[in-house]
N, C-alpha and C positions, 0 to 999 in steps of 0.2 A: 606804385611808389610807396616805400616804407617813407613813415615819419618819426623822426629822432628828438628826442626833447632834452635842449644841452643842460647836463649835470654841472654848477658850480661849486669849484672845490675851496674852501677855505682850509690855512693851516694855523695850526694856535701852539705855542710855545712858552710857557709860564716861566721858563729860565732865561730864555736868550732874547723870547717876541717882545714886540712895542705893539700899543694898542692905535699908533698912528700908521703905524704898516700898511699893507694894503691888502696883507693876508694870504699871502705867496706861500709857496713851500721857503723861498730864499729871504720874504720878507715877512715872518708871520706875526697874526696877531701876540698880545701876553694875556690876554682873558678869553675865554667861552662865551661871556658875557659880551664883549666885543663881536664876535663873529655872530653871535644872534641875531645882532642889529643889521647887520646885510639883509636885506628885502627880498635878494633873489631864491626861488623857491622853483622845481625843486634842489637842496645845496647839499653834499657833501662836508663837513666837518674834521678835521685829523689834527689829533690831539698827540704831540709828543710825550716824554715823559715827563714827570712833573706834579707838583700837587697844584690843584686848581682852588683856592681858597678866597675870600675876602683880602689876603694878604697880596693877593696875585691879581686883586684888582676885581675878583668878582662878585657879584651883586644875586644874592638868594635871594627865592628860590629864584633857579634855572625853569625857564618856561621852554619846550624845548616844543616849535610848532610842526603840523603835519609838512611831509617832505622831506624834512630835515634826519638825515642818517649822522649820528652822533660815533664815531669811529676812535678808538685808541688800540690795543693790542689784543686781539681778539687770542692769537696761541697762548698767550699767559692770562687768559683771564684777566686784563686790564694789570697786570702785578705793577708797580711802579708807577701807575697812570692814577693817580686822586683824587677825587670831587670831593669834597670836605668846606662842609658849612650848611648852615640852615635858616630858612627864612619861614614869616607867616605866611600863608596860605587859606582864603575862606573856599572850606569844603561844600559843593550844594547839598546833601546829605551828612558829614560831620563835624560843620561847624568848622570852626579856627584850628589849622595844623602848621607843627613844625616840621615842614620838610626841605628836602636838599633840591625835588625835582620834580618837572611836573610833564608827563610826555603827552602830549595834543593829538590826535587826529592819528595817522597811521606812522609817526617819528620810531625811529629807529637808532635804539642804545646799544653800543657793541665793542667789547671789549677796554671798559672801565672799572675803577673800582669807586666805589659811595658809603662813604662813610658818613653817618649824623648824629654825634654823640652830644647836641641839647638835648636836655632834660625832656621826652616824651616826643622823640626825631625819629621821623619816617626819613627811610633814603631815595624811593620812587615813589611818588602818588599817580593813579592811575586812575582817572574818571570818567564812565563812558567815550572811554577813546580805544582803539583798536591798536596798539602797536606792540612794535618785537623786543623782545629784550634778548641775547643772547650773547653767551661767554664774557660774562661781566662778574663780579666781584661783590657782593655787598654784605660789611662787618661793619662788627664795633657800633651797629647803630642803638640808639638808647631803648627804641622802641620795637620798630620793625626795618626789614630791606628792603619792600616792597609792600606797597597798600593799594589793594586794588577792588572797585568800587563800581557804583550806577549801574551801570548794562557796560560795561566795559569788557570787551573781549580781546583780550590780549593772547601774545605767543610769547613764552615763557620759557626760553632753551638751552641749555650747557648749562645754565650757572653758577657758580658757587653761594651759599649761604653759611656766613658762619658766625658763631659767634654774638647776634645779634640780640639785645636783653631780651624782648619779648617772643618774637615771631621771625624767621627767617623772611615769610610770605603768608599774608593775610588776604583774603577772597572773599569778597562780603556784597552785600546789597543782591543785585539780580545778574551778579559778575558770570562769565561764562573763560572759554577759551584753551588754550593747550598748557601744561606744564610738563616740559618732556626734559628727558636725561639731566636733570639738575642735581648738584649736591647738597645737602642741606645737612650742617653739622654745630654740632654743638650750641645752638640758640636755644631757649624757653623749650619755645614749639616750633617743631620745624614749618608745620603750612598748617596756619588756621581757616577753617571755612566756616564761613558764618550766612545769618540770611536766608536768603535764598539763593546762594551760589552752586551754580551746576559746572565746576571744569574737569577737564579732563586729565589725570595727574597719572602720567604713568613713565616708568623704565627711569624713576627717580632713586636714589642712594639717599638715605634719611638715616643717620648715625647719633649718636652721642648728642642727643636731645636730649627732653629733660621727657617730654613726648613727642612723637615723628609728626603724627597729624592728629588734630581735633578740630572736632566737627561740632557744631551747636546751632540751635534754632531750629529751619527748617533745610540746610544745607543738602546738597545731594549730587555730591562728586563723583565719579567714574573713576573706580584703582584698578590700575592694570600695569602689571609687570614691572612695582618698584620694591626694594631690596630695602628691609624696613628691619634695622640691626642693632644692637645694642645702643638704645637707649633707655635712661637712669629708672626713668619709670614704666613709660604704655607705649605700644606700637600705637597704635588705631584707639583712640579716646571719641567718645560719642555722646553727646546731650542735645535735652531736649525732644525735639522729634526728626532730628537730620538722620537721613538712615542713607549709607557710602550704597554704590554698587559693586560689589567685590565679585563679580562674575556670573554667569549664567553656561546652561547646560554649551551651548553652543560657542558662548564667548567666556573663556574659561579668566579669572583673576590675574593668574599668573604672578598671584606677589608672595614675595617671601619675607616671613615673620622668624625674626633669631634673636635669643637672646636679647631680649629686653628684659627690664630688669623687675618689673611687677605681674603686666598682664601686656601680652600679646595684644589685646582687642580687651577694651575693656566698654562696655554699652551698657549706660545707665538709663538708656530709653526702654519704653516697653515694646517696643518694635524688635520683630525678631529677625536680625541680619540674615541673608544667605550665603554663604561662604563657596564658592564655584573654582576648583582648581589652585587653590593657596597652599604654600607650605606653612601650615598653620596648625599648631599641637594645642589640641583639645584642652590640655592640663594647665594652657596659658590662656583662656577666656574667662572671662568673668562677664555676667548677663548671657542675651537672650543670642543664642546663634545657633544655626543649623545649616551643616553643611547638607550640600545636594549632590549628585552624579556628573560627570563630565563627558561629553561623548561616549553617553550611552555605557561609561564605565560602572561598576558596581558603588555605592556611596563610600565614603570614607569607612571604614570601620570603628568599632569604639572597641579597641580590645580591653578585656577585664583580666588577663592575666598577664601584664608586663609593665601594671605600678610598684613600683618601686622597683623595677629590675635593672640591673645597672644599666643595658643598652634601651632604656626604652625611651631615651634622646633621639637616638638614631633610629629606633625603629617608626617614632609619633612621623620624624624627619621623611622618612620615606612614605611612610604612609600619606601625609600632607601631597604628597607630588604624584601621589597616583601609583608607586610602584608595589606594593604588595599585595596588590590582588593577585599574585601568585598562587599565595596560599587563601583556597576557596574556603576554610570552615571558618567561622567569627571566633574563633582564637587563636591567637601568632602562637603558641606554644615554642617562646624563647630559645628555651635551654633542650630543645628537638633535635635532630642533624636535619641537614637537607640533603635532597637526592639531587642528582646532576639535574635530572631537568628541570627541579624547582631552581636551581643555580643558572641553570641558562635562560628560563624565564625571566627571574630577575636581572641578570647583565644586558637581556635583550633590549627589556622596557628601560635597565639606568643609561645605559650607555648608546642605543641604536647603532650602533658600530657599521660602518664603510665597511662592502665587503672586502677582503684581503686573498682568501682563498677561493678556488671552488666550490660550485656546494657538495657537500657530502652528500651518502647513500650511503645509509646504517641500516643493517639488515634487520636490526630491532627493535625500528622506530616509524614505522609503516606511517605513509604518507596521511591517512587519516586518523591521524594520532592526535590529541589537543594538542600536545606538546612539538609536534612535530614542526610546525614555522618557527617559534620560539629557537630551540636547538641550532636550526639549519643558521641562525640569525648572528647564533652564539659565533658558530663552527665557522661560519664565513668572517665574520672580524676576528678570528684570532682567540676568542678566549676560553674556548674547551676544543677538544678533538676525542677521537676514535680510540679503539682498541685494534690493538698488532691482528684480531680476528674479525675488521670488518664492521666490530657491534659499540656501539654508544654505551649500553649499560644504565638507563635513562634513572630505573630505582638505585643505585647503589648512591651511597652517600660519600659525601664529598668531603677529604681531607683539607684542614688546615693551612697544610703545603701548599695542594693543587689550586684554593680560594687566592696564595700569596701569588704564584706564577702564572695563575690567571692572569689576574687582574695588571701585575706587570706587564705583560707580556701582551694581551689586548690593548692595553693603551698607548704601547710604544713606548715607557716611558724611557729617560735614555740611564744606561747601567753605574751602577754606583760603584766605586771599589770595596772589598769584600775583608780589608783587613780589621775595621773594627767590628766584625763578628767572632772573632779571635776572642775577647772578654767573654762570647758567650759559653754558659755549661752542654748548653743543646748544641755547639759549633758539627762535635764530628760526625752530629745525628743527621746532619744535613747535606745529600749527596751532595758532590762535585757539581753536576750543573744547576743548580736551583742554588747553588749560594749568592750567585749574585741577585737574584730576580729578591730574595731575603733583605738580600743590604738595601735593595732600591726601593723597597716595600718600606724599608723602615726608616729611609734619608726622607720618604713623602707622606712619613707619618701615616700610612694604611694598614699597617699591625697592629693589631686590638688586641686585647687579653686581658679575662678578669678569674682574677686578682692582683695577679702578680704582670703586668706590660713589658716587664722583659723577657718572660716566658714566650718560646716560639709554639711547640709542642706541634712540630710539623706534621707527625702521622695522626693525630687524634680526628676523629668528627668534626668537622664546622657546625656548632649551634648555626640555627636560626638567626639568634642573638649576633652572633660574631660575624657571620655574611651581611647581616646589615650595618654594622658598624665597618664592616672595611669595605664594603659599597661605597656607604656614605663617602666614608673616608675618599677613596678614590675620585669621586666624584668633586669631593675639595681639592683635590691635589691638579686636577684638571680645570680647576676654577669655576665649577657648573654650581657649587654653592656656597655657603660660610660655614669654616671649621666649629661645631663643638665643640665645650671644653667639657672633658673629660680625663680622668686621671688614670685610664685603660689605653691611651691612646702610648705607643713605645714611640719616644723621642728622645731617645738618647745619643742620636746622632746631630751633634750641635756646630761643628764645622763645620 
C-alpha cells in the first residue's frame, strides 16, 4: 500500500484577497503573510498577480518555513508577480540584515519577482538550509538578489538576475550547492563567492556586469559550461587564495569567455589557474594561468605569428575550443591558403555534421591517410565533394568561393534572394549557381574580407586567416557561439 501525504493549497491575492478569507482559490487570502500563519505543513502557496508589499498588508521579512512551495508564474519568471519590502533580520554568521526573505529547511521559491531597494537590501537570505530557487526574478535590489550562507546548500535554477547594486548572487561561509542555467545581467557582480564556498555554477549566461564572477578568500567553485560575455570589465576576477576549477583533462570547462571589456580572467592570486577546454584567448588574461590538454588533445597553442593580425579574434576563438589542431606546426601561418583537407579537417572538428550522403571512395585518399576520417566526415555532411574523375584532390587549396558554398550548403542554411548582389563589382564574376549560396553567406554575416568586407574575390586562395573567420562566423550564425566584432565582417545586407 502506497502512502499519500495531502498537499494544502492556499491562494493569496493582493488585489481582490481579504486576509479573513479562508484562502480558497474563490476566497483567497490579500497578504503572503497571512497564508504563512496556516500551521499545515506540507502547503502549497499561489500567488496571483500583484505587488506583495507592506501596503498589501505584509509584514518583513518573509520567513518562509521547510514544506512550504512558494509558487507565482514560473513561464514569466515571476514578471508581474512582486515581493517588495524589507525587514531586520539577525544573521548567525553576519550580524543584522536588511532583507525581503528568508527560506528555512528545504522551502521552495518559484516563479516570483524580489525586489529590496532599503539602503544595503538582500532579496533571499539563505542559511544553512537546503532549498530551491527557480524561475524567479530578482532586481533593483540595493545590495544583492541572493545571499547565501552557513553550510547551506541550495539549488539555484532558471533565474534571472538583473540589475542588482552589488551582487546578483553571493556564496559565502562553507555554502555548497548547484547554480544552473541562470541569467545574470547587468548587476556589480554577477556571483560573488567568498569563504570557503564550493558550488557548482555552470551553463549560466553572465552579461553586462561590471564583473561576471569574483572569487576571494579561500573560495573554490566548479565552472563548467557558462557563457561569460561582454562585461564592462573582467569575466573571471580572482583574490586572495580562491583558485575556480575551470576543468580538467577528462572533465573539460566548457565555458566561453567574449568580449569582456578588460581581462577575460584576470588572478591576482599567486596560484596558477588551469584552464581545461574554455574558449579562452591568451591575449585576455592577466596573472598566473596555464592551460592544459583535453582528451588527450595537443595543448592549446600559443601562436607568435598572428598578433596583431586582423583575424587573430577568430583564430585565438577557435583555438580556445580545440579546433585548430589541424594545423600540426606551432605556427598558424595566417595569410597561408589551405589545402582541402586542412578545410575538411577543420569543418569536421567545427561542425561534426550528421551524415547526409554516402560515404565516398576517392581514389586519392587511401584509407590510411591521417586525413582520411576527417574528409569522409566532411563529404558525408555535405560540405566538400569529389571530382567529375573519382579523386578528392586533398593538397589542392581551397577557393574563396568553394569556403562560401561550403559552409552554405553544409549547414542547410535556408537561400536568400540574390538581388542585392546586383551593387556588387564582383556580381558577374560569380557563376549562376553559387550566387545564391553568396547572398546567404552574406544575409548570415559569414563573408570575411580584409580590407575591404565587400570584396567577395570568389576565385582567390582562402588564407588560413579567412577560413577561420568564416568558420567562426558560421558557427554564430548556427548559434554555437557569440558573434565577434569586427569590421571585416560583410554586413551589408540589413533587411
Amino acid at each position: 500500500m502506497v502512502k499519500s501525504t495531502l498537499v494544502a493549497t492556499f491562494y493569496v491575492n493582493p488585489v481582490v484577497g481579504n486576509d479573513t478569507h479562508t484562502g480558497t482559490q474563490f476566497t483567497p487570502f490579500r497578504s503572503l503573510t497571512r497564508a504563512l500563519r496556516e500551521t499545515t505543513i506540507p502547503k502549497i502557496i499561489k500567488l496571483a498577480n500583484g505587488t506583495y508589499s507592506t501596503a498589501s498588508g505584509e509584514v518583513f521579512p518573509l520567513f518562509i518555513p521547510t514544506g512550504v512551495v512558494l509558487i507565482g508564474n514560473e513561464t514569466t519568471k515571476g514578471e508581474g508577480i512582486v515581493i517588495l519590502g524589507s525587514g531586520k533580520y539577525q544573521s548567525p554568521s553576519f550580524g543584522v540584515q536588511n532583507i525581503t526573505m528568508l527560506l528555512l529547511g528545504d522551502a521552495q521559491l518559484k516563479g516570483v519577482t524580489i525586489t529590496n531597494t532599503t539602503p544595503k537590501g538582500t532579496g533571499v537570505w539563505i542559511e544553512s538550509t537546503s532549498p530551491t530557487l527557480a524561475n524567479n526574478t530578482f532586481s533593483n535590489c540595493s545590495r544583492e538578489g541572493v545571499f547565501v550562507s552557513g553550510t547551506a546548500k541550495a539549488v539555484i535554477i532558471d533565474n534571472v538576475f538583473v540589475q542588482n547594486a552589488a551582487s546578483g548572487l553571493v556564496m559565502a561561509r562553507n555554502s555548497k550547492g548547484d547554480v544552473l542555467r541562470n541569467v545574470l545581467q547587468k548587476n556589480t557582480l554577477g556571483i560573488a563567492v567568498s569563504d570557503f564556498a564550493t558550488p557548482m555554477i555552470a551553463n549560466n549566461k553572465l552579461s553586462e556586469n561590471r564583473s561576471a564572477i569574483a572569487l576571494s578568500r579561500n573560495a573554490r567553485p566548479i565552472l563548467r559550461h557558462n557563457l561569460i560575455a561582454n562585461n564592462t570589465q573582467t569575466g573571471l576576477l580572482i583574490h586572495g587564495n580562491a583558485s575556480p576549477d575551470l576543468g580538467t583533462n577528462h572533465d573539460p570547462g566548457g565555458n566561453i569567455f567574449h568580449e569582456n571589456g578588460q581581462f577575460d580572467v584576470q588572478n591576482f592570486t599567486s596560484i596558477k589557474l588551469i584552464s581545461a577546454g574554455n574558449q579562452l584567448s591568451p591575449i585576455k588574461i592577466n596573472g598566473l594561468l596555464e592551460f592544459t590538454a583535453v582528451n588527450h588533445h595537443v595543448d592549446l597553442p600559443v601562436y607568435t605569428d598572428i598578433m596583431g593580425h586582423w583575424a587573430e579574434k577568430f583564430i585565438w576563438a577557435l583555438a580556445s575550443m580545440n579546433l585548430t589542431h589541424v594545423f600540426a606546426d606551432c605556427r598558424y601561418q595566417p595569410d597561408q591558403p589551405i589545402t582541402r583537407a586542412q578545410y575538411s579537417a577543420l569543418v569536421a572538428a567545427a561542425f561534426n555534421p550528421e551524415p547526409k550522403r554516402p560515404a565516398p571512395d576517392f581514389t586519392d585518399v587511401p584509407k590510411d591517410s591521417s586525413s582520411y576520417r576527417s574528409i569522409q566526415i566532411a563529404a558525408q555532411g555535405g560540405f566538400v565533394g569529389g571530382k567529375s574523375d573519382g579523386t578528392f584532390r586533398p593538397h589542392q587549396n581551397v577557393q574563396r568561393l568553394q569556403v562560401i558554398v561550403s559552409l552554405v550548403s553544409g549547414l542547410g542554411l535556408p537561400p536568400d534572394r540574390i538581388d542585392p548582389l546586383l551593387d556588387y563589382s564582383e556580381f558577374d564574376t560569380i557563376p549562376n549557381s553559387a550566387r545564391t549560396a553568396v547572398a546567404t553567406a552574406i544575409r548570415h554575416k559569414i563573408l570575411v574580407n580584409h580590407p575591404d568586407p565587400e570584396q567577395i574575390k570568389p576565385f582567390e586562395d582562402a588564407t588560413r586567416g579567412e577560413v577561420a573567420a568564416m568558420v567562426y562566423q558560421a558557427l554564430v550564425a548556427i548559434g554555437q557561439t557569440l558573434a565577434i566584432n569586427s569590421p571585416y565582417i560583410n554586413s551589408l545586407f540589413t533587411d
